[in-house]
C-alpha positions in Angstrom: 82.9 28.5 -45.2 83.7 26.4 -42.0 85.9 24.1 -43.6 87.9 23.4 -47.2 90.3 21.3 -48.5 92.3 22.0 -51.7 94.1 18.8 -53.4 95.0 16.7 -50.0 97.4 13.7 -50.7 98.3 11.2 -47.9 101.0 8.7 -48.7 102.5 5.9 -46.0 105.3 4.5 -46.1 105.4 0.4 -46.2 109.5 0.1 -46.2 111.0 1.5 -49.1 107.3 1.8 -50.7 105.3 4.7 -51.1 101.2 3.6 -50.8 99.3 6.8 -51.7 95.9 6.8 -49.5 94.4 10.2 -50.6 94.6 11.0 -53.5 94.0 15.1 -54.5 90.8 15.3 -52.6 89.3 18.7 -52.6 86.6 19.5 -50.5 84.4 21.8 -48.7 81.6 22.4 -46.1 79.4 25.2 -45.4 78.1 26.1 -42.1 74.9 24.9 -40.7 75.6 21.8 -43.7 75.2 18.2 -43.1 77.4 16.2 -45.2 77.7 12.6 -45.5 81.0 10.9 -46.9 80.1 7.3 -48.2 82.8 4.7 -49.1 83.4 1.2 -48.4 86.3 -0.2 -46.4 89.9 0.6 -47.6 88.4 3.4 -49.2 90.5 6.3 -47.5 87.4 8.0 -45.8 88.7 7.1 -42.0 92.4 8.8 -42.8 90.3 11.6 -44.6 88.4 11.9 -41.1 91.8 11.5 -39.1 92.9 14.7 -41.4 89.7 17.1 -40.7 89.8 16.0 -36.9 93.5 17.7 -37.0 94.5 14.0 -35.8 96.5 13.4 -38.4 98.8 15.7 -40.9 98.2 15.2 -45.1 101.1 14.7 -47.1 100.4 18.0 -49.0 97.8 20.4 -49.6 96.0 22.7 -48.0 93.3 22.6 -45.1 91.2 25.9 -43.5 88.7 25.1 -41.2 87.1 28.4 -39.8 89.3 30.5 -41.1 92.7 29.3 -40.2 95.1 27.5 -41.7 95.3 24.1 -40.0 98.9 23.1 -41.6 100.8 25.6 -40.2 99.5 24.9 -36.5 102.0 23.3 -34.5 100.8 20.3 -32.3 100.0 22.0 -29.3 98.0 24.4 -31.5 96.3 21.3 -33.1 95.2 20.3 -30.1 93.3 23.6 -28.8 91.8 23.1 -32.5 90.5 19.7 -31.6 88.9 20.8 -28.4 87.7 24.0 -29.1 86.4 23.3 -32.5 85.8 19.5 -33.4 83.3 17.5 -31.8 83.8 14.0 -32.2 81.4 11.0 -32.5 82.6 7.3 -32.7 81.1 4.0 -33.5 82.6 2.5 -30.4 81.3 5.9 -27.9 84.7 5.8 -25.8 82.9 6.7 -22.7 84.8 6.3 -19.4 82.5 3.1 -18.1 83.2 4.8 -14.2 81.9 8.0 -15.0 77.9 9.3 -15.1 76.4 10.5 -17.9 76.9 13.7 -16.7 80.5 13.5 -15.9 81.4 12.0 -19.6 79.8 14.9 -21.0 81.6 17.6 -18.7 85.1 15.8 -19.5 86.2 18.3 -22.7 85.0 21.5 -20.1 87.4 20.4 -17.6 90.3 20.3 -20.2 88.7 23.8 -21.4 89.6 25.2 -17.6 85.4 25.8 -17.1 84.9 25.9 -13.2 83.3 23.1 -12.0 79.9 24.3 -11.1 79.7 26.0 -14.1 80.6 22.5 -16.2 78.3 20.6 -14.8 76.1 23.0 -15.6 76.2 23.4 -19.1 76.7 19.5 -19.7 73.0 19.0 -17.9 71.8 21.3 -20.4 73.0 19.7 -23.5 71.9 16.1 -22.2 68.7 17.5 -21.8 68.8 18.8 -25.3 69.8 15.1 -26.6 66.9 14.0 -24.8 68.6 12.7 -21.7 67.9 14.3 -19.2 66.3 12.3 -16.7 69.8 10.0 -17.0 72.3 12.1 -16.1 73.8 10.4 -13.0 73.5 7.0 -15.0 76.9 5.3 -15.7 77.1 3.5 -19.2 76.8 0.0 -18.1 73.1 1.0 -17.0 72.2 3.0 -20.1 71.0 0.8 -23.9 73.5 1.3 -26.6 71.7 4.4 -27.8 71.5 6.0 -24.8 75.1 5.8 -24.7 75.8 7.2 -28.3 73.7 10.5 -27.0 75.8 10.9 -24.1 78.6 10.8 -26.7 76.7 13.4 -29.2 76.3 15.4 -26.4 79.8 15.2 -25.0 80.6 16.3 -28.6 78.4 19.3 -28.2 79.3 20.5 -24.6 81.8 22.9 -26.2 80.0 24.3 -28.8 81.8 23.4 -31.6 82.5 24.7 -35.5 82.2 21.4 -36.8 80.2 18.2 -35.5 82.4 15.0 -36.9 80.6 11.9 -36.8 82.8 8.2 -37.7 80.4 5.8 -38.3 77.6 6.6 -35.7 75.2 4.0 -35.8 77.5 0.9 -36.6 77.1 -0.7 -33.0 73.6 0.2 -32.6 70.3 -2.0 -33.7 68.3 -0.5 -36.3 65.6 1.1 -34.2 68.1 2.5 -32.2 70.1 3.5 -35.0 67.2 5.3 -36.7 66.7 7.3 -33.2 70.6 9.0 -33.8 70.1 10.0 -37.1 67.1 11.5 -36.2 69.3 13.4 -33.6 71.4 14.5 -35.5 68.7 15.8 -38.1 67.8 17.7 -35.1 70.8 18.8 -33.9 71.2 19.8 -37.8 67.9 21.9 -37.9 69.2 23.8 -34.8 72.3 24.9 -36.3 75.2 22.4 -36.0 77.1 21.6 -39.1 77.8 17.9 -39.5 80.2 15.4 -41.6 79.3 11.9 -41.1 81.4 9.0 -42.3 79.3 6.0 -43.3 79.7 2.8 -45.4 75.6 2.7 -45.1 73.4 4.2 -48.2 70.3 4.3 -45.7 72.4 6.3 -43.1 73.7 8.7 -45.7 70.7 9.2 -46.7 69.6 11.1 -43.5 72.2 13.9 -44.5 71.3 16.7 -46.9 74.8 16.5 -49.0 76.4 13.2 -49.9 79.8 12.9 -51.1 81.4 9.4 -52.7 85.2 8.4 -52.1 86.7 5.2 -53.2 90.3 4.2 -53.6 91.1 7.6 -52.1 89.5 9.7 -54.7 86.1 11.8 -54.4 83.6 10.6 -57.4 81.2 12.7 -56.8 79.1 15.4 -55.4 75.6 15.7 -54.9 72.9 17.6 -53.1 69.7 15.6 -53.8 70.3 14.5 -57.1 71.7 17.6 -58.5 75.8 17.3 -58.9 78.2 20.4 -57.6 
């Protein structure tokens, strides 16, 4: 089991008021899975993201992913977590608009301590493994939208991680384009990678072989196909 989560609340505080966001959420991923968590807006399936990216702390519960018990990390131990073991996909890409391709990728390494030669290295591989190859010295004002979300997938990759977290992937790209991701992630899927994908879309969940429901902070349901777990 890469990752599980036993009866997670999140609460804020707005003044004096307590606004409960998650609401005893229990859940858990295998590896190699690909899971897709559907809800619409408001629905509490960001702050659950926010939680399994070890960027944010539940209220209560508990939390393993790979083994260890996330909770009692400290925050310099959350971040090694998050750089060693999360890979992180976002709608917007938050690439550094100086930087080539190949540099965006190779970013995480550097924080990793790789040597330099040896970075560079191993981010040319994984852009050639998201099909980008030929683009590595591109910057992403010259690349298309999609071209841009691989160079994020593969920055994600670079450092081999447990768990592939993926916020919305195609909401900035066209459909074609958008269709071309998933399909990536399918791929990237079928070679091993275990993926949760957070998605407001039906036909984007779709593309993943587990989809989970949450609304009003609550899961409703689990399926695999059409078969409930």
């Amino acid at each position: 089991m890469i990752l599980e989560l036993k009866n997670i609340y999140k609460d804020y505080m707005q003044g004096k008021m307590v606004v409960p966001v998650l609401k005893d959420v229990t859940l858990s991923v295998e590896e190699k899975e690909y899971v897709a968590v559907m809800g619409p807006s408001g629905s509490g399936k960001t702050t659950l993201m926010n939680i399994i990216g070890c960027l944010d702390r539940p209220t209560s519960g508990s939390f393993i992913l790979d083994g260890e018990d996330i909770l009692q990390a400290k925050d310099s131990a959350m971040s090694d977590i998050r750089l060693k073991s999360i890979g992180f996909v976002f709608q917007s890409f938050n690439l550094l608009p100086r930087q080539s391709a190949l540099d965006n990728v190779a970013l995480p390494l550097s924080y990793a301590g790789i040597p330099k030669k040896e970075r560079r290295e191993q981010a040319k591989k994984v852009l050639e493994r998201v099909g980008l190859g030929d683009r590595i010295d591109f910057k992403p004002t010259q690349l298309s939208g999609g071209q841009n979300q691989r160079v994020a997938i593969a920055r994600a990759m670079v450092n081999n991680p447990k768990i592939l977290l993926a916020d919305e992937p195609t909401g900035a790209l066209d459909t074609k384009s958008g269709e071309q991701i998933m399909e990536l992630f399918q791929k990237l899927n079928n070679e091993g990678a275990t993926i949760l994908m957070i998605t407001h879309d039906p036909e984007i969940a779709s593309f993943a072989k587990r989809k989970i429901s949450i609304r009003d902070g609550e899961i409703m349901e689990k399926n695999i196909g059409g078969a409930s777990v």
